[in-house]
Each structure stands twice: as C-alpha cells, then as structure tokens.
C-alpha positions, 0 to 999 in steps of 0.5 A: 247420669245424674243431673243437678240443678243449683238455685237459691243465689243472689244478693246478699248485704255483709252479714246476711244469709242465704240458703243454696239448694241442689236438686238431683235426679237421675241417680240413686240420690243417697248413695252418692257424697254430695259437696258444694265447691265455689270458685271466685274470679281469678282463683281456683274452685274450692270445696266448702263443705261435703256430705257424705251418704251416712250424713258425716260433713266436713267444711272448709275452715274458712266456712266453719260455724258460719255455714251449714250442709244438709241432706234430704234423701227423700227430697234428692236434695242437698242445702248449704245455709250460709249465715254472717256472710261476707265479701269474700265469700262471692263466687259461684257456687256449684253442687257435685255428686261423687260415687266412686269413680263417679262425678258429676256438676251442676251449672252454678249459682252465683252469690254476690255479697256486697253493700 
C-alpha cells in the first residue's frame, strides 16, 4: 500500500509560481509512474503532466512550457513547479501512483489563483 501526501498549495497572483510536492511511502517508490491530476469546481479531474520511472514525462497542452515535473528517487518525491499561472489553472491537485494494475491517491492540495 502506498501512501501519498501533497503540500505546497496556496494562493498565488496571476502570473506567479508554485511548487507542489508529493511524498511517497510504503512502496518501491521509483518502479511506480507518478502524475499530477487537478480537478476544478464543476469539471472532471484531468491529468497534468506524468512521469514515468525512466523519467520520460508528458503534459497536458494546456500546461506545456509553463509547468515542470520532477522525480527525486531518492527522496520518494515527485514535484510539479507551476510558473506564468493563471486563473484557470485553480483547482485541487492530486498526486497518483500507477504500477500495473496498481493505483493509488493522495488527498490533495488546493491551488487558488487570483488577484
């Protein structure tokens, strides 16, 4: 079982950055592909970017060259920086764990963007 814990929401100005972390424990943290989802009020959870264990990523078009995914095997960490961020980038986000048939949640951290 693994669990995973978000931190690094907040309140940020259009505009400004934020770094989101995820802490994992309870598995063999770097076998598993690690994603960040967000879901906003009203809409459907959707997956940001990804990583996989050999550190290949992939993004949303929506978050291409404004956000950045990360990995620190060592740390059973995963990080999305978040820059040039905008109002429609509010929502919860969420880390997730996948290793085959394998899938696991955090709780969440909310992002809020506004002036």
């Amino acid at each position: 079982q693994v669990q995973l814990v978000e931190s690094g929401g907040g309140l940020v100005q259009p505009g400004g950055s934020l770094t989101l972390s995820c802490a994992a424990s309870g598995g063999i943290f770097s076998i598993y592909a690690m994603n960040w989802y967000r879901q906003a009020p009203g809409a459907q959870r959707e997956l940001v970017a990804g990583i996989t264990s050999g550190h290949n990523t992939n993004y949303a078009d929506s978050v291409k060259g404004r956000f950045t995914i990360s990995r620190d095997n060592a740390k059973n960490r995963v990080y999305l920086q978040m820059n040039s961020l905008k109002p429609e980038d509010t929502a919860v986000y969420y880390c997730n764990a996948v290793w085959v048939h394998k899938n696991y949640w955090g709780q969440g951290t909310q992002v809020t963007v506004s002036s």
